[in-house]
C-alpha positions in Angstrom: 113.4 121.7 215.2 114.0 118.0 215.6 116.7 117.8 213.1 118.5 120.6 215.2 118.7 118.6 218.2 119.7 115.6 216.8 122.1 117.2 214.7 123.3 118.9 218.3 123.4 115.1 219.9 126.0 114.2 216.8 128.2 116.9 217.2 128.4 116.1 220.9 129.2 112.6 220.3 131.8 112.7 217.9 133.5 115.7 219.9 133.0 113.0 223.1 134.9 110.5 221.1 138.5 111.6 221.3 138.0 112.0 225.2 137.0 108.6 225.4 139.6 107.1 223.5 142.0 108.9 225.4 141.1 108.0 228.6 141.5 104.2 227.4 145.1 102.3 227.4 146.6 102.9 223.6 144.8 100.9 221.0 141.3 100.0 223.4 139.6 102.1 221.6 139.5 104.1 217.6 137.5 106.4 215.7 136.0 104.9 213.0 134.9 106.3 209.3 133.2 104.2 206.9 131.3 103.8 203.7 128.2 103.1 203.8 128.8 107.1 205.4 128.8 106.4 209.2 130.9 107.5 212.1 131.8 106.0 215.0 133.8 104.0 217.3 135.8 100.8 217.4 135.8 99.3 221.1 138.4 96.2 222.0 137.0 94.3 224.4 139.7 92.1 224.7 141.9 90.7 222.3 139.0 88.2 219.9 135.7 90.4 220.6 135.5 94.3 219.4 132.4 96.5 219.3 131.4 98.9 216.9 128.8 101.2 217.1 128.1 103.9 214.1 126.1 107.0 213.7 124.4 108.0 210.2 122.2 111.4 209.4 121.3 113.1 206.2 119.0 115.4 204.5 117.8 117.0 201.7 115.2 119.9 200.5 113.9 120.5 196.8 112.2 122.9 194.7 109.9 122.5 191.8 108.3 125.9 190.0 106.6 126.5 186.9 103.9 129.0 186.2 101.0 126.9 187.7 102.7 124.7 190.2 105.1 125.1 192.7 106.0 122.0 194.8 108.7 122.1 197.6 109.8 119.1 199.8 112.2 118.3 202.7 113.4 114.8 204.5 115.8 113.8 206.8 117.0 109.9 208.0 119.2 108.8 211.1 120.0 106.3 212.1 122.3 103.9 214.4 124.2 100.4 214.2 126.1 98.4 216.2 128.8 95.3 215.3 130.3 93.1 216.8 133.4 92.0 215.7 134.8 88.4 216.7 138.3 87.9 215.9 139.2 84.6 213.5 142.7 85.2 212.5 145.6 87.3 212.7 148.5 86.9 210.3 150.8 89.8 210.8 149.4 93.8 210.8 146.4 91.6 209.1 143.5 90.4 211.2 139.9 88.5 209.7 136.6 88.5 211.1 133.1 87.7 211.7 130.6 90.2 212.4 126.9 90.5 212.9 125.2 93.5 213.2 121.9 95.5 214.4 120.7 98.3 212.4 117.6 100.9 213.2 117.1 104.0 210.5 114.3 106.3 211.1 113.4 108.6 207.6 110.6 111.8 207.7 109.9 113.6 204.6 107.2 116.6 204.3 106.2 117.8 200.7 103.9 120.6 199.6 102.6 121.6 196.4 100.3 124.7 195.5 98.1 125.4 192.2 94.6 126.5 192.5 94.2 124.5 196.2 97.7 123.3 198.2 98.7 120.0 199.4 100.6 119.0 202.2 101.9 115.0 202.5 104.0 114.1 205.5 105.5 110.1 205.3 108.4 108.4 208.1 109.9 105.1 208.0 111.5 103.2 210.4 113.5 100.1 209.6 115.4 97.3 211.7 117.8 95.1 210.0 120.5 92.6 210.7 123.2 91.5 209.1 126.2 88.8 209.0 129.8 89.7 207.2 133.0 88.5 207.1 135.5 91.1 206.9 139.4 92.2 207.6 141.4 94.7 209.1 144.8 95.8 208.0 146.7 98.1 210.3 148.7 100.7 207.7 151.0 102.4 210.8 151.1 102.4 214.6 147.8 105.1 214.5 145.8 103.7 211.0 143.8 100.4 210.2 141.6 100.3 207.0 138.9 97.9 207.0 136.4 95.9 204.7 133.7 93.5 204.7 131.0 91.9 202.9 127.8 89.7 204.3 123.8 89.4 203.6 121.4 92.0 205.2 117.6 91.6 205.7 115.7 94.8 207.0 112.0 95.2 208.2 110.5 98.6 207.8 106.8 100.0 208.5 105.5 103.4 207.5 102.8 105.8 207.2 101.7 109.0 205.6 99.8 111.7 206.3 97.0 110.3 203.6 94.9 108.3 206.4 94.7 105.2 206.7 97.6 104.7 204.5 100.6 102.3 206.1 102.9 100.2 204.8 105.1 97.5 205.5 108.3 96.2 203.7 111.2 93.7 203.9 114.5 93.8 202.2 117.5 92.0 201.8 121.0 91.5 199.6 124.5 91.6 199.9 126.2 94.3 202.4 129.5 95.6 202.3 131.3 98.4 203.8 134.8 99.9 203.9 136.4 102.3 206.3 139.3 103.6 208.2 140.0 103.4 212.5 142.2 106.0 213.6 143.3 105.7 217.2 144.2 108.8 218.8 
């Protein structure tokens, strides 16, 4: 039920989107794709500072039988980020920046299994995370920029399971990257 409303909240967003950017003077504001798989917008607050905020979801079920055991499992994840972009350079259609970022994920998996007695487990996750990159934007035409970056991520997560008093606590941290595409409508 939860997954249906925040899958409902998504589709409203992006559809929201193109409105928004149109009501903004040409090239304010873009719709952005990306990798890590996020969707979202590109914001120009002036000429130096942007904002980005991106949207994530995903899910999954699986299936396990055999003639004594039958296991079954669902999970789903969202979560949100925001950027900001600060502007270094601009040489051309290509412009270079800095960009730290705020991340939040929330993850909730149930599994079952069933021989002679069943088995229910039920585990979530949330994480917060920031992040530094430098990246750069190339514009390709009038419409199209393609972006990429690459920076060092640290995340905090807690979580907890159904077992009681089972909770845990993690931290986590490497190199980031991401590429993407702005299209501004």
């Amino acid at each position: 039920m939860r997954i249906q409303r925040i899958f409902a909240l998504c589709t409203l967003v992006v559809a929201g989107l193109p409105a928004l950017a149109g009501a903004q003077e040409p090239h304010k504001v873009g719709i952005t794709m990306g990798y890590p798989a996020a969707v979202g917008m590109l914001w120009h607050v002036s000429d130096k500072v942007a904002i980005r905020p991106e949207f994530t979801i995903g899910g999954s079920s699986s299936e396990t039988s055999s003639s004594s055991l039958d296991i079954e499992g669902s999970g789903w994840n969202v979560g949100t980020g925001v950027s900001a972009l600060f502007y270094l350079r601009t040489e051309d259609k290509l412009r270079t920046y800095f960009s730290p970022r705020f991340s939040y994920a929330h993850t909730s998996s149930e599994s079952s299994s069933s021989s002679l007695t069943t088995t229910e487990l039920e585990q979530s996750s949330n994480a917060v995370g920031v992040s530094g990159s430098f990246g750069a934007q190339y514009a390709v035409g009038d419409r199209f920029t393609v972006f990429g970056e690459l920076g060092f991520a640290f995340s905090h997560s807690h979580g907890k399971s159904s077992l009681q008093p089972v909770t845990g606590t993690g931290n986590n941290w490497g190199l980031r990257s991401g590429v993407g595409i702005v299209y501004y409508p």
